[in-house]
PASEBA-1860 file (N, C-alpha, C; in nm, 3 decimals):
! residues 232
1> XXXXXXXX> -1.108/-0.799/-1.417/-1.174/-0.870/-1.308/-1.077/-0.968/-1.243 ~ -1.099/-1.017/-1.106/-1.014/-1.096/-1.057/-1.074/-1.191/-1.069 ~ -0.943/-1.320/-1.128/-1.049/-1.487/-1.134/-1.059/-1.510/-1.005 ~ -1.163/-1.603/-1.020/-1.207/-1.690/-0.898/-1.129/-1.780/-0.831 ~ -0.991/-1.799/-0.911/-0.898/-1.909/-0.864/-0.770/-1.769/-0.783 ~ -0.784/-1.673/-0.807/-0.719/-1.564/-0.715/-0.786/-1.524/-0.586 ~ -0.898/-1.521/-0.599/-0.985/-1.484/-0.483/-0.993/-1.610/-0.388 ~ -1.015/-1.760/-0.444/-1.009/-1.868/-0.355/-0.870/-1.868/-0.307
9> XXXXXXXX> -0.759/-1.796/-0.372/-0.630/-1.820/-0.283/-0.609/-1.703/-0.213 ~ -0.620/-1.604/-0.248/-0.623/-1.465/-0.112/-0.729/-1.490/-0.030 ~ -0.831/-1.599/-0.004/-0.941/-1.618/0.080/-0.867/-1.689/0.202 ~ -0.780/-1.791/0.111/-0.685/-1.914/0.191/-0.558/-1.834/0.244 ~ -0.504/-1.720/0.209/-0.442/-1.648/0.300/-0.444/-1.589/0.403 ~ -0.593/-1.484/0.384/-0.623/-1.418/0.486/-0.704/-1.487/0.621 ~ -0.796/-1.571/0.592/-0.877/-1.635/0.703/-0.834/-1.639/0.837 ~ -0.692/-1.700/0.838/-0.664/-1.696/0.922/-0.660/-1.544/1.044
17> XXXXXXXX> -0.641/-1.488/0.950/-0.603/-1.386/1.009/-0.754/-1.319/1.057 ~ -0.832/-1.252/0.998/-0.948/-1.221/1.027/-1.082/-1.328/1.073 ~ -0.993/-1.410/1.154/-1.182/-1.513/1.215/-1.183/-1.436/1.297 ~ -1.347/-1.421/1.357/-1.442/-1.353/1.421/-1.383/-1.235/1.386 ~ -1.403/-1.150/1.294/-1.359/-1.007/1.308/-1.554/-0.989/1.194 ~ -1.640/-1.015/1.253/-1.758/-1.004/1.196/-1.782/-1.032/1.033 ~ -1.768/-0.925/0.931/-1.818/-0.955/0.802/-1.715/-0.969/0.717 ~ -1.569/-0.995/0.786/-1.456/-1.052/0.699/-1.484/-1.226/0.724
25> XXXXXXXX> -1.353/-1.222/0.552/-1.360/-1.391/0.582/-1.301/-1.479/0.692 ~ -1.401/-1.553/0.751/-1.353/-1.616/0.876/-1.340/-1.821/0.803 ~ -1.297/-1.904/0.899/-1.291/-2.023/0.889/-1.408/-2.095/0.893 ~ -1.434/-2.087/1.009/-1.577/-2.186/1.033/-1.705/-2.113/1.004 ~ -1.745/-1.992/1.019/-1.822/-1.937/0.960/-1.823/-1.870/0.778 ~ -1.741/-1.921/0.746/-1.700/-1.869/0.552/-1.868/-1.915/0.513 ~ -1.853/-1.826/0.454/-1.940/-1.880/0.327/-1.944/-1.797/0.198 ~ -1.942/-1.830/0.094/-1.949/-1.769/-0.024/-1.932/-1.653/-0.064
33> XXXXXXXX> -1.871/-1.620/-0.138/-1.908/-1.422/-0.184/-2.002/-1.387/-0.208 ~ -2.021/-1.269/-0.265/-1.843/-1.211/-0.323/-1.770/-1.148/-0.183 ~ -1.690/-1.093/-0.212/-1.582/-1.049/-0.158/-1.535/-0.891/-0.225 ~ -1.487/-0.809/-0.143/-1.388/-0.705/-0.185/-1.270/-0.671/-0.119 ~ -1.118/-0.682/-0.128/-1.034/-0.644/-0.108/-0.945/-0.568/-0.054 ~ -0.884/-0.545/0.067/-0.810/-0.406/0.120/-0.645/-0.458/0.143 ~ -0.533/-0.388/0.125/-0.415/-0.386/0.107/-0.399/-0.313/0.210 ~ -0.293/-0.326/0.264/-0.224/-0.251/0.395/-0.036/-0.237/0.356
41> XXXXXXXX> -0.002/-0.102/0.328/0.129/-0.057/0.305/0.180/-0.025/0.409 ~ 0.255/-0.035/0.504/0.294/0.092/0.634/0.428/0.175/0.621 ~ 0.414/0.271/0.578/0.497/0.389/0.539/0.502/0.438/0.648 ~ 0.460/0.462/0.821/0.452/0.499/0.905/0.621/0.482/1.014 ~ 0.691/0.644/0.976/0.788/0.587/1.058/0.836/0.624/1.138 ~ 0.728/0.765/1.227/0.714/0.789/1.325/0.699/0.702/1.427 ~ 0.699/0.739/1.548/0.665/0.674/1.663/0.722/0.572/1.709 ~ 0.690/0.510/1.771/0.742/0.360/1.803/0.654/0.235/1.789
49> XXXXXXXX> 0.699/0.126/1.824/0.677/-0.023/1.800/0.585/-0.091/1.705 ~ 0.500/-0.154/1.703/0.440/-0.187/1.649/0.278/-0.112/1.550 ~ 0.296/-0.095/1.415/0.142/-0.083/1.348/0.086/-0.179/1.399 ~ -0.071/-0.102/1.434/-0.240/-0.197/1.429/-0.291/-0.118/1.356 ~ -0.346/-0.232/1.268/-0.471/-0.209/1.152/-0.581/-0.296/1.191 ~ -0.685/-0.181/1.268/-0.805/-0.262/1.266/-0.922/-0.206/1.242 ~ -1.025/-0.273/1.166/-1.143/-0.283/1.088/-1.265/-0.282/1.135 ~ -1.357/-0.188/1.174/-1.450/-0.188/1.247/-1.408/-0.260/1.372
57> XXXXXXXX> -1.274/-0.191/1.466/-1.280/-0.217/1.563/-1.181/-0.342/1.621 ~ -1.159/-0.455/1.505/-1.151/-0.570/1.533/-0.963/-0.579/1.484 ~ -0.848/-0.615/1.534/-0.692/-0.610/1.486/-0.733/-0.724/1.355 ~ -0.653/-0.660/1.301/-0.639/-0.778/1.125/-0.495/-0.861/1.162 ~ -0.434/-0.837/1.251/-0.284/-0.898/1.302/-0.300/-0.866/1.409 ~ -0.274/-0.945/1.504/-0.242/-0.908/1.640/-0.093/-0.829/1.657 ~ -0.020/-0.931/1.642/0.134/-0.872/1.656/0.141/-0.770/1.535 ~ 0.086/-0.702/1.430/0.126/-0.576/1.442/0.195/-0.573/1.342
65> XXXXXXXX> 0.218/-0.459/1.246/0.337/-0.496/1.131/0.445/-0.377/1.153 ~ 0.514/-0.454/1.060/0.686/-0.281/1.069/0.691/-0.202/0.958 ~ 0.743/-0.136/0.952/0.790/-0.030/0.854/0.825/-0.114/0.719 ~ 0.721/-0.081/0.598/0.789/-0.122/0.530/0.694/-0.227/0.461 ~ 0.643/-0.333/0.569/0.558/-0.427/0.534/0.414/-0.397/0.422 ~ 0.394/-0.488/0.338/0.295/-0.516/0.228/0.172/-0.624/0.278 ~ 0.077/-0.614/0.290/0.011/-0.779/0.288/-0.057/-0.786/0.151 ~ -0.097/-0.887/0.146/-0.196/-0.964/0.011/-0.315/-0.888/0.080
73> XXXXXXXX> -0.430/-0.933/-0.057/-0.540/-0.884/-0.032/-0.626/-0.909/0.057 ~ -0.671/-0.864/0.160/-0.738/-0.900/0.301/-0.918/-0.906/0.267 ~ -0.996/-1.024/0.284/-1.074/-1.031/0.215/-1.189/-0.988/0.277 ~ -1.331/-0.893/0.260/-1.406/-0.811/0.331/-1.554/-0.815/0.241 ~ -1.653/-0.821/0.334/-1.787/-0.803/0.253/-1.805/-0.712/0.157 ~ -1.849/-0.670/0.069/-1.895/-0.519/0.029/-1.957/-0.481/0.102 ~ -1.933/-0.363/0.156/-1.989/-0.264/0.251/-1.947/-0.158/0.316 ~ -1.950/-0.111/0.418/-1.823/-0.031/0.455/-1.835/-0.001/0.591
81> XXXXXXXX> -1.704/0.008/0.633/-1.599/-0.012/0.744/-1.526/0.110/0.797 ~ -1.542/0.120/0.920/-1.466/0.186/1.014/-1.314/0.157/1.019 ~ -1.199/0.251/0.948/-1.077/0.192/0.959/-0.982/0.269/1.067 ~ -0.917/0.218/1.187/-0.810/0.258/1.228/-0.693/0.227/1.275 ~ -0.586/0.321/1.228/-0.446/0.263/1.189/-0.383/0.359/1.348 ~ -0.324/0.247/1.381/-0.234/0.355/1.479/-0.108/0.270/1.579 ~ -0.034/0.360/1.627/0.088/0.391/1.678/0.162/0.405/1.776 ~ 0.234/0.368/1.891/0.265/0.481/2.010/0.330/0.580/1.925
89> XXXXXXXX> 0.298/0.690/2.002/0.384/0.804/1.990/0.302/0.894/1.905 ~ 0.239/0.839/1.790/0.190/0.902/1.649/-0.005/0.914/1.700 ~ -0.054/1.041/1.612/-0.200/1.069/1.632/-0.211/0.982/1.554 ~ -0.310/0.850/1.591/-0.415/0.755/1.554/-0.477/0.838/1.388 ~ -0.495/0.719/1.284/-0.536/0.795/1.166/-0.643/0.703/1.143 ~ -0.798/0.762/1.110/-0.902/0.725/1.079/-0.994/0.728/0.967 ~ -1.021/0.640/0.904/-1.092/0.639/0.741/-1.234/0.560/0.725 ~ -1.306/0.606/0.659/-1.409/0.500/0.632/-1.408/0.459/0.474
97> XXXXXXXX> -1.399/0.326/0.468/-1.363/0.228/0.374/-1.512/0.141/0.329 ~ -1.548/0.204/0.190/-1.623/0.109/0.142/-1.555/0.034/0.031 ~ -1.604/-0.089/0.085/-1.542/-0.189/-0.032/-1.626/-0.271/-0.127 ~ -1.594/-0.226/-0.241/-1.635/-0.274/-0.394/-1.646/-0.431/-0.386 ~ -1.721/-0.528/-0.439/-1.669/-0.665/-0.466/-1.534/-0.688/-0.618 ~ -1.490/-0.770/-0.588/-1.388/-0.826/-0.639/-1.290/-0.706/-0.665 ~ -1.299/-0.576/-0.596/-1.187/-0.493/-0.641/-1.107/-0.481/-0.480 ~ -0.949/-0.439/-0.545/-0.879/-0.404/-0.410/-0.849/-0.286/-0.439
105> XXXXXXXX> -0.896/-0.238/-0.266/-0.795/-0.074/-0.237/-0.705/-0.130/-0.143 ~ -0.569/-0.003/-0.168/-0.474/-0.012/-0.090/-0.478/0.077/-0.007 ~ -0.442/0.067/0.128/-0.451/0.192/0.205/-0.273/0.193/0.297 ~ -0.259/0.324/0.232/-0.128/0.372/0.244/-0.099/0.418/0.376 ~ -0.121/0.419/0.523/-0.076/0.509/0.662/0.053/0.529/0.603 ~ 0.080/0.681/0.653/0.193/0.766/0.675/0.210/0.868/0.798 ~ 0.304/0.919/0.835/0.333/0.982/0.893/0.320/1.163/0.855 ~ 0.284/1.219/0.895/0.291/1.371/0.905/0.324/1.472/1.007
113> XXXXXXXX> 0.413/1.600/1.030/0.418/1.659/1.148/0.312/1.761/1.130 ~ 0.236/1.761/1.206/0.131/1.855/1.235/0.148/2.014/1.369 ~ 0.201/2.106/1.300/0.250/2.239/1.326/0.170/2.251/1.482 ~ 0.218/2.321/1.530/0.190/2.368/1.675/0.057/2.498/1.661 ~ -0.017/2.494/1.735/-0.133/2.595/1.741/-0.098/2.688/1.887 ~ -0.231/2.744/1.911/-0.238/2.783/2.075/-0.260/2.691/2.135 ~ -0.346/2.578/2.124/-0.384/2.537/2.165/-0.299/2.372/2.208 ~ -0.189/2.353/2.096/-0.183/2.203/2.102/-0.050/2.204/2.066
121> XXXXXXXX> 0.065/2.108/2.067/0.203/2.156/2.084/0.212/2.021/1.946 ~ 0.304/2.086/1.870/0.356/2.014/1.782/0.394/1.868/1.732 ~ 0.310/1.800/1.631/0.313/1.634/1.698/0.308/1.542/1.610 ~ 0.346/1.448/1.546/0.306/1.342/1.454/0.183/1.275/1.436 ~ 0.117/1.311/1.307/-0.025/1.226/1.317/-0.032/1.139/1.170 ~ -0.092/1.004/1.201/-0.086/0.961/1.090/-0.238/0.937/1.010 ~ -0.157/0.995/0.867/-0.272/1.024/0.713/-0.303/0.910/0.647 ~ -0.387/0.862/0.610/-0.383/0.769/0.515/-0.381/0.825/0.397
129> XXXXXXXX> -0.324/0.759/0.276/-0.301/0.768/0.161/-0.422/0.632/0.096 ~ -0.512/0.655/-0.020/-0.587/0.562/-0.064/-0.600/0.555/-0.172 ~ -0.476/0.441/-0.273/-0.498/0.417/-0.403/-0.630/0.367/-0.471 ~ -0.659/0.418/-0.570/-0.815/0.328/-0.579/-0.767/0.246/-0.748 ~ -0.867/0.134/-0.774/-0.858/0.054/-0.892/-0.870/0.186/-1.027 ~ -0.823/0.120/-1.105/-0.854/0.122/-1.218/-0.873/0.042/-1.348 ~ -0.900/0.062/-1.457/-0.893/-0.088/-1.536/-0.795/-0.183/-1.532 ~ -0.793/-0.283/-1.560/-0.661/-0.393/-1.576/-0.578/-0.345/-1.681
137> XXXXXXXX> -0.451/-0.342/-1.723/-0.396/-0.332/-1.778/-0.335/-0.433/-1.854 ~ -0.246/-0.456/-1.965/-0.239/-0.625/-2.014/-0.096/-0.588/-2.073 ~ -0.015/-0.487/-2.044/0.121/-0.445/-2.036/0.176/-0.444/-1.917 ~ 0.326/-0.365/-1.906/0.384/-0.405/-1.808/0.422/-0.245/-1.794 ~ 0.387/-0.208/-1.671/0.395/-0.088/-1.629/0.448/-0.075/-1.441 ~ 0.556/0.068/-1.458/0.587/0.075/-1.284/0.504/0.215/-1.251 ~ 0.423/0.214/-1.124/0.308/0.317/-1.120/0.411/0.359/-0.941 ~ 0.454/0.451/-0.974/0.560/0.574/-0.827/0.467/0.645/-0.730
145> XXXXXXXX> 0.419/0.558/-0.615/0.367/0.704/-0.512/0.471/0.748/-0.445 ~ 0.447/0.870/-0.398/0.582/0.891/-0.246/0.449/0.968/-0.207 ~ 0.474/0.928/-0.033/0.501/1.009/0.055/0.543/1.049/0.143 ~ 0.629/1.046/0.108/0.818/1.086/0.189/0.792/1.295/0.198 ~ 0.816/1.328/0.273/0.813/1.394/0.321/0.849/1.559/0.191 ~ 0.949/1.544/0.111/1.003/1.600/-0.006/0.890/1.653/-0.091 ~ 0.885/1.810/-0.159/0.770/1.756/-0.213/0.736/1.746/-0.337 ~ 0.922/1.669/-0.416/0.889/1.590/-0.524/1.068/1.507/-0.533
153> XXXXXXXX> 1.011/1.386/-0.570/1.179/1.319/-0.626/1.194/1.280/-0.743 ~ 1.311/1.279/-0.758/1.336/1.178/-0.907/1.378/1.072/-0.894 ~ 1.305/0.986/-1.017/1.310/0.836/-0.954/1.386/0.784/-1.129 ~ 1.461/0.692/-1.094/1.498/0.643/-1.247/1.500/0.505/-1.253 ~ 1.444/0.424/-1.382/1.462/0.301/-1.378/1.596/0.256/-1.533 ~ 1.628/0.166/-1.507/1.699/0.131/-1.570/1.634/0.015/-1.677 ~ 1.622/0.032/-1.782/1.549/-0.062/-1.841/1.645/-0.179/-1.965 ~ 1.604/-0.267/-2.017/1.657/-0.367/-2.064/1.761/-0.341/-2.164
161> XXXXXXXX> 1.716/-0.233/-2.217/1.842/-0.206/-2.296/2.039/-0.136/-2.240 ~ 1.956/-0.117/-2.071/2.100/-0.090/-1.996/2.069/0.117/-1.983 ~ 1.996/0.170/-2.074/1.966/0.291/-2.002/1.844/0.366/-1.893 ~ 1.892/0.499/-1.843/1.834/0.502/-1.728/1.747/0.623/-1.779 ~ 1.617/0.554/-1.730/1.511/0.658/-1.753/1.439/0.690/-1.632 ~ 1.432/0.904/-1.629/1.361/0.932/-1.491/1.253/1.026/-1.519 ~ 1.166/0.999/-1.400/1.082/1.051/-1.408/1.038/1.128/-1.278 ~ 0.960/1.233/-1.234/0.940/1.328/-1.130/0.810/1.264/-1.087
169> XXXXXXXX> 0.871/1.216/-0.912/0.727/1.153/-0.811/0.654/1.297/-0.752 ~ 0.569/1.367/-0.749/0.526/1.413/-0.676/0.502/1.369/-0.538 ~ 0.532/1.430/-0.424/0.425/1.413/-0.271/0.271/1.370/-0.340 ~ 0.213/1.266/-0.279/0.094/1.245/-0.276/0.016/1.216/-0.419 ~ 0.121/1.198/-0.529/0.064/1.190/-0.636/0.140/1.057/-0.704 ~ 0.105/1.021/-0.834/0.137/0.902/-0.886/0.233/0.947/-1.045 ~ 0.291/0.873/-1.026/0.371/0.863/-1.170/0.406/0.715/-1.219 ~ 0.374/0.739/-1.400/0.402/0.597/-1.447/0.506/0.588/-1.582
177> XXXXXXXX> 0.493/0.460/-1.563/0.639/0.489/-1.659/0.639/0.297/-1.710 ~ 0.662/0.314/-1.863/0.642/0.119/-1.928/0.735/0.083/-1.887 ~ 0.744/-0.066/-1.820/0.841/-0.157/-1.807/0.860/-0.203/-1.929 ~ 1.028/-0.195/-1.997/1.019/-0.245/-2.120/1.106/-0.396/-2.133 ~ 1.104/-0.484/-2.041/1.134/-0.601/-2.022/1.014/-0.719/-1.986 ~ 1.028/-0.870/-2.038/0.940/-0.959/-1.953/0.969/-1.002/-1.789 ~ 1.097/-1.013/-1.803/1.110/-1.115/-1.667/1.250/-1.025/-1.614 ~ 1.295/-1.072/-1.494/1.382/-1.002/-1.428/1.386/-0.892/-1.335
185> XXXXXXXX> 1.472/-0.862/-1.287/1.460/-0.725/-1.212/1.506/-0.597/-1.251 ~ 1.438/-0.483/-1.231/1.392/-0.338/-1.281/1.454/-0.305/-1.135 ~ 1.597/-0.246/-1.215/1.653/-0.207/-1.145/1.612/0.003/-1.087 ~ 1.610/0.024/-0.945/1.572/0.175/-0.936/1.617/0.248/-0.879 ~ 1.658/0.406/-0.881/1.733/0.461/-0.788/1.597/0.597/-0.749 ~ 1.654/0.656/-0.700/1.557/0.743/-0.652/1.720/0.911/-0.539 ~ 1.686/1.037/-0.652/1.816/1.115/-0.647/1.918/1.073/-0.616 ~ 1.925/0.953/-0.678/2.091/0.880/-0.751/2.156/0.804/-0.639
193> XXXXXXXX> 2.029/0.792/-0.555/2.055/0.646/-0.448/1.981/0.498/-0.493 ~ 2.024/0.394/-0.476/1.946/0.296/-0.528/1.804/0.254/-0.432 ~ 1.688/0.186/-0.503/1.598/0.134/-0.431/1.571/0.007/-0.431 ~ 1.486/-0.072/-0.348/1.440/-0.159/-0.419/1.439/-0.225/-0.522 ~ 1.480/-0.328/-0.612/1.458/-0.351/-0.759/1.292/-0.420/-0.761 ~ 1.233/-0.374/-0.868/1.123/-0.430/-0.884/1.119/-0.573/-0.989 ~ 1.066/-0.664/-0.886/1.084/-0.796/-0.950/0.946/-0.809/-1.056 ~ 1.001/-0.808/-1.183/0.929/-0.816/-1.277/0.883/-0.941/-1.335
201> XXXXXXXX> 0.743/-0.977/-1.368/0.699/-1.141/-1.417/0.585/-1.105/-1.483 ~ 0.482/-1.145/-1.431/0.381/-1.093/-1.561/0.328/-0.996/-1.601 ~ 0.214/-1.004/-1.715/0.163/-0.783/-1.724/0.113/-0.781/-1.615 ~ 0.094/-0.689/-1.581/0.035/-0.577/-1.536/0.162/-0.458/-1.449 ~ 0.053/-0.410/-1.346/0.092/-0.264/-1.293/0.231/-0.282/-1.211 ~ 0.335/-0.270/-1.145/0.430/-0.290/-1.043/0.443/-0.133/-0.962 ~ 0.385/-0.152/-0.823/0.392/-0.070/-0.784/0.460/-0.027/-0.687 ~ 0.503/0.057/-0.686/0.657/0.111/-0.598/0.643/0.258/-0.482
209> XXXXXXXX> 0.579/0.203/-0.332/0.521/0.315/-0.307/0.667/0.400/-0.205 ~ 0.719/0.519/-0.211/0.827/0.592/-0.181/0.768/0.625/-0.043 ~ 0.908/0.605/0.061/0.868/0.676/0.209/1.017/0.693/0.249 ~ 0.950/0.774/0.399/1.068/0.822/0.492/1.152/0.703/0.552 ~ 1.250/0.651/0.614/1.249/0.551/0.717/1.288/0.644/0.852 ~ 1.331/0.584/0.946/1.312/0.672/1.102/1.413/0.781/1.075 ~ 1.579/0.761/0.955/1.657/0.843/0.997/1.641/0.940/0.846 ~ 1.550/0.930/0.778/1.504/1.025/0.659/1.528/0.989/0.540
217> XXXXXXXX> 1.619/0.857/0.554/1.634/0.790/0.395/1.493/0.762/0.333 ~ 1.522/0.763/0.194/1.430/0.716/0.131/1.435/0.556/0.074 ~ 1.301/0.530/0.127/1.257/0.366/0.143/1.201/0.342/0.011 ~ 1.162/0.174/-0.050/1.064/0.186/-0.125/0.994/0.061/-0.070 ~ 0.850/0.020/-0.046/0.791/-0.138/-0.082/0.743/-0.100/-0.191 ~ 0.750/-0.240/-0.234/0.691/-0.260/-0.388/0.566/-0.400/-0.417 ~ 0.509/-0.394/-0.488/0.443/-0.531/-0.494/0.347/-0.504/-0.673 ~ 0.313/-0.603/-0.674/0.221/-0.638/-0.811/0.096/-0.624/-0.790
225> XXXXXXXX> 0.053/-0.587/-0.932/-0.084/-0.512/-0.901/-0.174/-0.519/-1.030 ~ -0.273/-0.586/-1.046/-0.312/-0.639/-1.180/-0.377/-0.514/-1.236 ~ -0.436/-0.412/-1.177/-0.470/-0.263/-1.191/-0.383/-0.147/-1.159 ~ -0.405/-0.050/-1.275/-0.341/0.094/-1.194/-0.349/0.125/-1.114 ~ -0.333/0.217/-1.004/-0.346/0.289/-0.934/-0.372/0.442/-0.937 ~ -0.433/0.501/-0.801/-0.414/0.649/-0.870/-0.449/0.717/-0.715 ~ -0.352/0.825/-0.664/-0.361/0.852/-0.544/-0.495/0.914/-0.494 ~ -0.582/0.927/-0.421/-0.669/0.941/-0.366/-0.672/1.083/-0.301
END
């Protein structure tokens, strides 16, 4: 479960961001929970300028995020929500999001090329990807999505004793693997290029989601995650 002293501080993050956006947390209209949680990854690296993520309608950022970007947990009634993520250039990607109290989903936009028909000429549309909770964990674990285009990589971490252990990401699927250190950075490569290091501190999940960037390298964001994950 998430304490109440986590939720009063992802409340004090997001507000700002979502006043008047109706049954998210706003400033002058707040009042009490509960609350449930949504994460925004943008793996999207089609198209051009700026991601919008907005929620029944309403932008969660005006200005928009980049390639790459993570937010904290964005705080939302239980209920559920009209989600759409979109792009110049890229087909608009659309989900409906019910949200649990005190749990967070992450929602992954990506990019996809979508093949040419009779009818419609060949074009980028973007998928969402949707990790969902699982129990808390009270170890220290790194949980691998990709969806990078490949449709599988090897990813290796280097762990405290100085050797390198790998393991196979599927497209669209999850792989896990124990962090066997407390503190420091988890160092990672991904087919014997380096990534990201994952900054390691307390138990739980560290999650490391794999993408394209515009010229086909492989990217990683990463962030902490008091639950597993598991691709959707």
């Amino acid at each position: 479960m998430i304490s109440k002293r986590r939720i009063a501080v992802l409340l004090m993050v997001v507000m700002p961001w979502l006043a008047g956006a109706g049954d998210v947390a706003s400033g002058q209209d707040f009042q009490p929970g509960p609350f449930g949680f949504v994460r925004l990854l943008n793996a999207v690296s089609a198209g051009g300028g700026k991601l919008d993520f907005l929620v029944d309608g309403q932008p969660v950022r005006p200005e928009g995020y980049q390639l790459g970007n993570v937010t904290g947990g964005i705080a939302l009634r239980p209920r559920s929500y009209q989600i759409l993520i979109r792009r110049d250039g890229v087909t608009a990607g659309r989900t409906q999001l019910t949200v649990v109290a005190n749990e967070t989903t992450t929602l992954v936009p990506f990019a996809e090329q979508v093949p040419a028909t009779e009818h419609e000429a060949a074009h980028w549309a973007i998928r969402i990807l949707r990790l969902k909770p699982h129990p808390p964990v009270e170890s220290r674990t790194a949980s691998f999505v990709s969806v990078a285009r490949q449709p599988a990589l090897t990813v290796a971490i280097r762990q405290a004793n100085g050797k390198w252990e790998s393991l196979e990401v599927k497209r669209l699927a999850t792989a896990r693997a124990p962090i066997r250190q407390a503190r420091g950075y988890l160092p990672v490569r991904c087919n014997g290029q380096p990534l990201s290091a994952i900054s390691v501190a307390a138990t739980g999940n560290f999650v490391a989601v794999l993408y394209d960037d515009s010229n086909g390298t492989i990217r990683s964001a990463t962030y902490q995650d008091y639950q597993y994950r598991s691709a959707d």
